[in-house]
C-alpha atoms as a printed R data frame, in Angstrom:
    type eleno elety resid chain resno       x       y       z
1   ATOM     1    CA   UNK     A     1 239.357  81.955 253.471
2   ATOM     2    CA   UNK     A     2 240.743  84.780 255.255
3   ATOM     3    CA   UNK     A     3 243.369  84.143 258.086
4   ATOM     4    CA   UNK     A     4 245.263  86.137 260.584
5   ATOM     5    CA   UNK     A     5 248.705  86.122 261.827
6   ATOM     6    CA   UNK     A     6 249.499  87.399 265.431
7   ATOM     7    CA   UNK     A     7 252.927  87.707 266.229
8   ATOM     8    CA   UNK     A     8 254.926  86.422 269.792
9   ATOM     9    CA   UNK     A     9 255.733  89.281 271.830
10  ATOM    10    CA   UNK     A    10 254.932  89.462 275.566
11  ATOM    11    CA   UNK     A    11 253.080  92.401 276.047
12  ATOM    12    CA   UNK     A    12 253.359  93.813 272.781
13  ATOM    13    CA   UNK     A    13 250.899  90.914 271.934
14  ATOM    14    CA   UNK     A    14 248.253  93.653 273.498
15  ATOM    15    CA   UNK     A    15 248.680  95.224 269.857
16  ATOM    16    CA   UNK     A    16 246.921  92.447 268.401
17  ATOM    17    CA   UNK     A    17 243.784  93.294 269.873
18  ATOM    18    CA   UNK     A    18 243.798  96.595 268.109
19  ATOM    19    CA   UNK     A    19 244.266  94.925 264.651
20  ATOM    20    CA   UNK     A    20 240.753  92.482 265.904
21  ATOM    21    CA   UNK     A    21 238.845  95.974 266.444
22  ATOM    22    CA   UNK     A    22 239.437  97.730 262.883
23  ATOM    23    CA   UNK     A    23 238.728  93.477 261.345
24  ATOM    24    CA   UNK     A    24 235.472  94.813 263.678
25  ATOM    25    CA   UNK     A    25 234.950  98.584 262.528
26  ATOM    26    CA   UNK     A    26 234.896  96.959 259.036
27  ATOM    27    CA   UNK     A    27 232.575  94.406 260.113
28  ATOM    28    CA   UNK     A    28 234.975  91.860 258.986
29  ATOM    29    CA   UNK     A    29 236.001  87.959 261.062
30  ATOM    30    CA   UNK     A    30 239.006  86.259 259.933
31  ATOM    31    CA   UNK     A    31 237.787  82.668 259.075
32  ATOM    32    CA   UNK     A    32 241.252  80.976 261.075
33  ATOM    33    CA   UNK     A    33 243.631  82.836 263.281
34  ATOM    34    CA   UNK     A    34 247.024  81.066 264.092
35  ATOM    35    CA   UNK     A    35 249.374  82.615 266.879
36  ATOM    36    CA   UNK     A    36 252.380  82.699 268.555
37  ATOM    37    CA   UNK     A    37 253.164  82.877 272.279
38  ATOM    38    CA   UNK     A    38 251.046  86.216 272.849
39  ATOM    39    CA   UNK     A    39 249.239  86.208 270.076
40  ATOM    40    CA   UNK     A    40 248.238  82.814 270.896
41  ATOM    41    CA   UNK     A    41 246.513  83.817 274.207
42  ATOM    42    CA   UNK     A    42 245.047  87.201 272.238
43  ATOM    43    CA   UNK     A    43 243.729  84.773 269.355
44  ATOM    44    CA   UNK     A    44 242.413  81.867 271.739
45  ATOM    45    CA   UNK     A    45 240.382  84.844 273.774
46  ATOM    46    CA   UNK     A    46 238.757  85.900 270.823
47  ATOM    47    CA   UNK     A    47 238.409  82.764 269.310
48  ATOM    48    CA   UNK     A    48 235.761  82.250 272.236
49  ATOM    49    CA   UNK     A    49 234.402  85.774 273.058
50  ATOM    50    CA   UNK     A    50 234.514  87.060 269.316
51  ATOM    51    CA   UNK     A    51 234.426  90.773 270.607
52  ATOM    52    CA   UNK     A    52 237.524  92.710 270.930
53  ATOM    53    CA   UNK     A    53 237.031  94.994 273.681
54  ATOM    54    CA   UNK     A    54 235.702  91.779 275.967
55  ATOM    55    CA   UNK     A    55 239.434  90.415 275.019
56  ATOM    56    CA   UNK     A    56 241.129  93.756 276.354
57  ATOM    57    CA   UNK     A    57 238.742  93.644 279.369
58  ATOM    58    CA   UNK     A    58 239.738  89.922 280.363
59  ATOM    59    CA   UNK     A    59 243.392  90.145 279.286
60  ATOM    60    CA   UNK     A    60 244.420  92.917 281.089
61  ATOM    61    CA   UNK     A    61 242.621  92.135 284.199
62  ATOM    62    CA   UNK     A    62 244.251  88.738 284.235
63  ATOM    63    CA   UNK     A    63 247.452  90.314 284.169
64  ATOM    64    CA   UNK     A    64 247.441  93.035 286.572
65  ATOM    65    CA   UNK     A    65 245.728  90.611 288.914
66  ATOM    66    CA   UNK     A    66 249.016  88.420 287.736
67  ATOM    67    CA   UNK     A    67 251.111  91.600 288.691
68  ATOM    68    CA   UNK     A    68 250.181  92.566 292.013
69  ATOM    69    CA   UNK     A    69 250.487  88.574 293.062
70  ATOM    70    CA   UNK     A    70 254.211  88.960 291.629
71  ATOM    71    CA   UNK     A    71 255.218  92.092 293.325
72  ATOM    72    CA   UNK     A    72 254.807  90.129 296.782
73  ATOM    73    CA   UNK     A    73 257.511  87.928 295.229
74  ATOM    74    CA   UNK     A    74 261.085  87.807 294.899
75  ATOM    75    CA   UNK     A    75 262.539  88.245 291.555
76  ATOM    76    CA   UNK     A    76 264.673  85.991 290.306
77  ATOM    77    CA   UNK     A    77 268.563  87.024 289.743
78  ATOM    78    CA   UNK     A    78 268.519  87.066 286.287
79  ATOM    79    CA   UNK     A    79 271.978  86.303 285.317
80  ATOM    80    CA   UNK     A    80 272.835  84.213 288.174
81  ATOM    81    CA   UNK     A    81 270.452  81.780 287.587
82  ATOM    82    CA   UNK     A    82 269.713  81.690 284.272
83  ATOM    83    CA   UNK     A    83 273.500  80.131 284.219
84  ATOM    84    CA   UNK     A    84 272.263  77.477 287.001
85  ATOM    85    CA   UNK     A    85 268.926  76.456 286.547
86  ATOM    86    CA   UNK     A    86 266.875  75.201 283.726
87  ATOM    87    CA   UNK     A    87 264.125  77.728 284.099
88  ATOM    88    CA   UNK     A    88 263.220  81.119 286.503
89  ATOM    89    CA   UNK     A    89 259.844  80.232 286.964
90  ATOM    90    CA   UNK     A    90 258.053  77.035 288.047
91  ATOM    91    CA   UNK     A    91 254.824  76.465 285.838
92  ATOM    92    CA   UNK     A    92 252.737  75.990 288.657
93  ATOM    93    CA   UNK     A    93 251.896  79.747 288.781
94  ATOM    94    CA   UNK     A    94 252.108  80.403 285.581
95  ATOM    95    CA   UNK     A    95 249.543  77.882 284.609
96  ATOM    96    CA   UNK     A    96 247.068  79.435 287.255
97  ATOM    97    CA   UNK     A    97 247.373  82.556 285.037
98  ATOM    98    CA   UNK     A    98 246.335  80.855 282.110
99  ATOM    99    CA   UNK     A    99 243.698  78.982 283.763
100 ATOM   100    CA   UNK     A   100 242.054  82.018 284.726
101 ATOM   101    CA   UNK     A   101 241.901  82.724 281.038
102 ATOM   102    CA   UNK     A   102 241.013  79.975 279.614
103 ATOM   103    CA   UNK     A   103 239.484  77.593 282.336
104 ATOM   104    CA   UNK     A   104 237.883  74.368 280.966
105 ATOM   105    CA   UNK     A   105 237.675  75.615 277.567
106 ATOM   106    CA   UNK     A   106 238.528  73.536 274.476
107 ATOM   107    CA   UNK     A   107 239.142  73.870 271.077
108 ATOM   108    CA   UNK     A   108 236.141  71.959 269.466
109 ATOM   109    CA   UNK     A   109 233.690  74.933 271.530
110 ATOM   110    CA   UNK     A   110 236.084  77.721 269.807
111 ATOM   111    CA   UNK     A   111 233.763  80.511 267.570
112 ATOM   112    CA   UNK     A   112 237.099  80.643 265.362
113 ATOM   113    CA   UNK     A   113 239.305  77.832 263.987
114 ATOM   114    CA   UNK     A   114 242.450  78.278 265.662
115 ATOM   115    CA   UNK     A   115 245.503  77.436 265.360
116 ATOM   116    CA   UNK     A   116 248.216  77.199 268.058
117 ATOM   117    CA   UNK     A   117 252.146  77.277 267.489
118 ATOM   118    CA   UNK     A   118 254.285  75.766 269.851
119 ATOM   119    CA   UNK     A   119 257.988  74.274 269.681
120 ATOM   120    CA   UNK     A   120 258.123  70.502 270.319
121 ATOM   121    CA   UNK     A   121 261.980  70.556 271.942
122 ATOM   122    CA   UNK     A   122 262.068  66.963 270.838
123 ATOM   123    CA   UNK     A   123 261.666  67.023 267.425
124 ATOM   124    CA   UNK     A   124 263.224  70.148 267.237
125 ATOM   125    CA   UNK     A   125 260.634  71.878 264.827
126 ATOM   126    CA   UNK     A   126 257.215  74.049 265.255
127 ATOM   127    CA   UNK     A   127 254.217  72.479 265.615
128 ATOM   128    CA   UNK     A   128 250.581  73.366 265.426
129 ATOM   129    CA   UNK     A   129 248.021  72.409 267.921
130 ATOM   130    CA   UNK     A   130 244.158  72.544 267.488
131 ATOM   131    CA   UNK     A   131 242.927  69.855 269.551
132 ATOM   132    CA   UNK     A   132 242.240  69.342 273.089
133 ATOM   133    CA   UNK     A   133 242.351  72.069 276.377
134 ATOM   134    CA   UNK     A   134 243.470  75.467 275.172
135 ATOM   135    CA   UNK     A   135 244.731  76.000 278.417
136 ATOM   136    CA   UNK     A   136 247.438  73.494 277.595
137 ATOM   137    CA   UNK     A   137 248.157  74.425 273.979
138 ATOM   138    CA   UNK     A   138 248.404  78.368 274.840
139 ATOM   139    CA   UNK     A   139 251.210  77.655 278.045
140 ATOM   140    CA   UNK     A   140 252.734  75.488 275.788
141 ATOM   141    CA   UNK     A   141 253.271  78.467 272.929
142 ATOM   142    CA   UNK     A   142 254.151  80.925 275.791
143 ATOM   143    CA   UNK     A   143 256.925  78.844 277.624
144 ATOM   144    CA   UNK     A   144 259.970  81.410 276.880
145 ATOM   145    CA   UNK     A   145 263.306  79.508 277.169
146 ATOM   146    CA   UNK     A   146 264.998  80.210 280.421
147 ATOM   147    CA   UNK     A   147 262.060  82.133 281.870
148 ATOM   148    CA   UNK     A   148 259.730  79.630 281.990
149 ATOM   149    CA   UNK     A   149 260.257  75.677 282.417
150 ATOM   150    CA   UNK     A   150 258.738  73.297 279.572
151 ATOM   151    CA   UNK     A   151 256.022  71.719 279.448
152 ATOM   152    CA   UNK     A   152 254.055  68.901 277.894
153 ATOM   153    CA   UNK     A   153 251.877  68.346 274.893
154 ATOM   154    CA   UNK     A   154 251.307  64.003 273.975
155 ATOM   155    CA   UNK     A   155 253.876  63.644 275.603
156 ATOM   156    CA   UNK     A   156 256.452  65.723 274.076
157 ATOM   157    CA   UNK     A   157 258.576  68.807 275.598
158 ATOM   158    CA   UNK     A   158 257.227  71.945 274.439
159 ATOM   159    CA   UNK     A   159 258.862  75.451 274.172
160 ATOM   160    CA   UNK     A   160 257.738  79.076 273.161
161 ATOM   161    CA   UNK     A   161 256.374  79.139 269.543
162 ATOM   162    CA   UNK     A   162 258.087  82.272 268.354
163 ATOM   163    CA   UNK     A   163 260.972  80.449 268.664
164 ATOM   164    CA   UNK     A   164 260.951  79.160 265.297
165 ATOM   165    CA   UNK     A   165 257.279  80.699 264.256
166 ATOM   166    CA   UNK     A   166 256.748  84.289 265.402
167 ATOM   167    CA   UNK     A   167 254.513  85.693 262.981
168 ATOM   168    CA   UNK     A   168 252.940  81.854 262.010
169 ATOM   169    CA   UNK     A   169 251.524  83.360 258.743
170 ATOM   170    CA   UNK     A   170 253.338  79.590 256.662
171 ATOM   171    CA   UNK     A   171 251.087  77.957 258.631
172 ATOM   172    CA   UNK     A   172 247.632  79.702 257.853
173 ATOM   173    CA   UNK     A   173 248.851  79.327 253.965
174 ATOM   174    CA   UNK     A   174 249.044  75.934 254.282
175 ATOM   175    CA   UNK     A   175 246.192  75.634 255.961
176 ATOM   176    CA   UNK     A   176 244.609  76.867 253.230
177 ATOM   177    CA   UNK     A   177 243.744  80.753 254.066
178 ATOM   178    CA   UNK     A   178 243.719  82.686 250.376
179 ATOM   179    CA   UNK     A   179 244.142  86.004 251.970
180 ATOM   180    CA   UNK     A   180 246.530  86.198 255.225
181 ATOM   181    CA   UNK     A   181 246.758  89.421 257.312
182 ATOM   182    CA   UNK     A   182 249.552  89.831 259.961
183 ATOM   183    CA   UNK     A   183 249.710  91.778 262.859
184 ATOM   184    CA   UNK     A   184 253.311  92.505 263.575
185 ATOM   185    CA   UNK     A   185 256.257  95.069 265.647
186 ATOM   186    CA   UNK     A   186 258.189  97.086 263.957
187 ATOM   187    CA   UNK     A   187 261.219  97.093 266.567
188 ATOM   188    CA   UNK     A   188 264.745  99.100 266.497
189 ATOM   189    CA   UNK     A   189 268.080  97.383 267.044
190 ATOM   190    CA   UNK     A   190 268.435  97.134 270.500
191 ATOM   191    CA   UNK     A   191 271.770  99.289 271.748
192 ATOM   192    CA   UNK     A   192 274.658  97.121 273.113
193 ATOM   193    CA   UNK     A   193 277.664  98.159 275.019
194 ATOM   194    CA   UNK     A   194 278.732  94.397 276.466
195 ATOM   195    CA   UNK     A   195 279.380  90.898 274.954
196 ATOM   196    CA   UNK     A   196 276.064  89.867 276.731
197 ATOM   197    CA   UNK     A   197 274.556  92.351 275.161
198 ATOM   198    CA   UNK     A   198 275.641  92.017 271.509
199 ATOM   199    CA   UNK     A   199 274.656  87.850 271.718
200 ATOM   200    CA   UNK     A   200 270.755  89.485 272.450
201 ATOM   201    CA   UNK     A   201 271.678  91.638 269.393
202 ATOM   202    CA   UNK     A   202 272.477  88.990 267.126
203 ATOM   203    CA   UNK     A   203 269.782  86.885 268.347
204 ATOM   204    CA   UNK     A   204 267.161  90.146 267.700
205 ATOM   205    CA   UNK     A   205 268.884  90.218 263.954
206 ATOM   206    CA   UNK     A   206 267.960  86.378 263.756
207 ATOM   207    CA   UNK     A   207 264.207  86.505 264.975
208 ATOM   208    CA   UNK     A   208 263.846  89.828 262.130
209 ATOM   209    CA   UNK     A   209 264.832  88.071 259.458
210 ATOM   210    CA   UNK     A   210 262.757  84.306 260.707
211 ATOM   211    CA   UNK     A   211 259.559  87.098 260.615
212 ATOM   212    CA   UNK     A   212 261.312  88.538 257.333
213 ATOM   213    CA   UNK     A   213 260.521  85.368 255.476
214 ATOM   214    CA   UNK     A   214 257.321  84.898 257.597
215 ATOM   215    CA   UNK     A   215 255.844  87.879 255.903
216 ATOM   216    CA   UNK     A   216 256.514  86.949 252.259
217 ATOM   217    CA   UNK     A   217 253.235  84.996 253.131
218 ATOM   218    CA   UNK     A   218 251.450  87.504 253.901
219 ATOM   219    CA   UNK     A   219 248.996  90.100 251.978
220 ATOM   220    CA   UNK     A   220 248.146  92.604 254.743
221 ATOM   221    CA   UNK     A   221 250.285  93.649 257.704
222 ATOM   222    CA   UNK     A   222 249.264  95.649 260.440
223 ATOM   223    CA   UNK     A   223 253.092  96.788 261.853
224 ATOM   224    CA   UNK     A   224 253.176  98.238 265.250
225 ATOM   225    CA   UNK     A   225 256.324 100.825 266.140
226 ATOM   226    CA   UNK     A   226 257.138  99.464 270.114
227 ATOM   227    CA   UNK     A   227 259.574 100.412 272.048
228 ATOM   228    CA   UNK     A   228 258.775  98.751 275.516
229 ATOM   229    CA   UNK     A   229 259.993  95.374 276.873
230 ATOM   230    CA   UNK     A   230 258.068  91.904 276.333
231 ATOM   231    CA   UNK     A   231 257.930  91.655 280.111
232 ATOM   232    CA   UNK     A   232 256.793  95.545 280.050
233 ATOM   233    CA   UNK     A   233 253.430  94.257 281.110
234 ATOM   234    CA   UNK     A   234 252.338  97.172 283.634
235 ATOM   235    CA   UNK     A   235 252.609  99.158 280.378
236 ATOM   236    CA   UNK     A   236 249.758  96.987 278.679
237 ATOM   237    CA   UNK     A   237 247.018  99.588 278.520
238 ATOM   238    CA   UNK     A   238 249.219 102.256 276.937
239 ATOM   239    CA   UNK     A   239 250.576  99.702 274.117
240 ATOM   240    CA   UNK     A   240 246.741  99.082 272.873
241 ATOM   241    CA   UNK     A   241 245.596 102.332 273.084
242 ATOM   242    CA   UNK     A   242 249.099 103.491 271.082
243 ATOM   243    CA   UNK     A   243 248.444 100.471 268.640
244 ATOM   244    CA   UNK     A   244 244.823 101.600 268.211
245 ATOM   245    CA   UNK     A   245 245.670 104.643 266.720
246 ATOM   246    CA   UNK     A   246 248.096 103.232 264.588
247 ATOM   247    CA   UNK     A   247 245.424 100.456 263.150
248 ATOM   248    CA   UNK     A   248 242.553 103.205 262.806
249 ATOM   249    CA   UNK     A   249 245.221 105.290 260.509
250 ATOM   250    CA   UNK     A   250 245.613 101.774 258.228
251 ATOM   251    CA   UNK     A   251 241.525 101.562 258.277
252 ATOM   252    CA   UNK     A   252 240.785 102.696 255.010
253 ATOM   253    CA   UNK     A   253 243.543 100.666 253.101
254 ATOM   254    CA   UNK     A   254 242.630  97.515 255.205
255 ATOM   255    CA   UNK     A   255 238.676  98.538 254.250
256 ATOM   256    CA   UNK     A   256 240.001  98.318 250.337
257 ATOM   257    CA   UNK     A   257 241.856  95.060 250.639
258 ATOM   258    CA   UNK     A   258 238.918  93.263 252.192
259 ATOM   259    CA   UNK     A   259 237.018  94.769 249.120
260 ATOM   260    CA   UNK     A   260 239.252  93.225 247.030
């Protein structure tokens, strides 16, 4: 069984959807895909449409339809109230976004076993979920702390999965995928010259080493140098055109290991 890891990552998720056009150059399908915040809403798309360019097409669409509604917005004062209120953003929007993506659809019509990750805030541990509307499973994996207010799956308060599970590649293994391939960022330390900015620092060094260990699992990584922002999404065609090139120059080894 051959699984696929897709890594959280706001934009940068739009990398992902280079690694499912070289699985499609080598005329290859990964038998379960499990992802992460972004990669959740790139592995739920093609989990229905099983064509990666018909992913691009729909995903950026959706979010520079999403854009130009936001630009007639305010933005929210970041550090103000992020110190006051819960969340910056109301789901009520957000889930309009993901309804466009997903509408009605659920998992038991999905082409591709998926598998979800989201944090359940109450028990204070991932979980996986591959039952139901995958509208509500995706918001679920892509509520960020802070940014985004949580919301609810059976019942239970639900946060971003790459808070604990960025690259879910554990949970493909014991799923039981023989052969996992990731799709990943390869990311610099972020530059600090505050406090504030030191704590995002630390918390960076944290996440590297959670997707350290995550990777252990895995047998193939696609790794994708980015340097933009996760909320960098007016930049979305450039990072899957940039992470295109970088998957076509892996094709040949990734050709061998499905040989294997």
């Amino acid at each position: 069984m051959l699984g696929l890891a897709l890594q959280a990552g706001g934009v940068k998720g739009f990398s992902h959807i280079a690694t499912l056009k070289i699985f499609e150059e080598c005329r290859a399908r990964p038998d379960v895909i499990s992802g992460s915040s972004a990669g959740s809403i790139v592995g739920g798309l093609y989990a229905i449409y099983t064509n990666a360019d018909a992913v691009y097409d729909i995903f950026a669409k959706t979010v520079k339809k999403f854009l130009r509604r936001q630009k007639t917005k305010p933005e929210p004062i970041m550090n103000l109230e992020m110190t006051i209120k819960e969340s910056l953003y109301s789901l009520d929007e957000y889930y309009e976004f993901f309804k466009e993506l997903f509408g009605k659809t659920k998992f038991s019509e999905l082409k591709i076993k998926l598998l979800v990750i989201a944090f359940d805030l109450s028990e204070m541990k991932s979980m996986i979920i591959d039952e139901g509307f995958l509208v509500d499973a995706v918001l679920a994996s892509c509520t960020v702390p802070g940014v985004f207010e949580p919301t609810y799956v059976a019942g239970n308060k639900m946060l971003d999965g790459g808070v604990l599970s960025p690259v879910p590649a554990k949970e493909l293994k014991y799923y039981g995928a023989d052969k996992i391939v990731a799709s990943v960022f390869e990311e610099n330390v972020p530059n600090y010259t505050t406090y504030a900015d030191l704590m995002l620092v630390v918390d960076w060094l944290k996440e590297r080493q959670i997707i350290n260990n995550a990777v252990n699992y895995v047998d193939f990584c696609f790794k994708y140098p980015i340097s933009v922002g996760w909320r960098d999404f007016d930049k979305c065609d450039k990072v899957y055109y940039d992470a295109l090139n970088v998957a076509r120059s892996v094709k040949d080894e990734f050709q061998s290991f499905l040989g294997r």
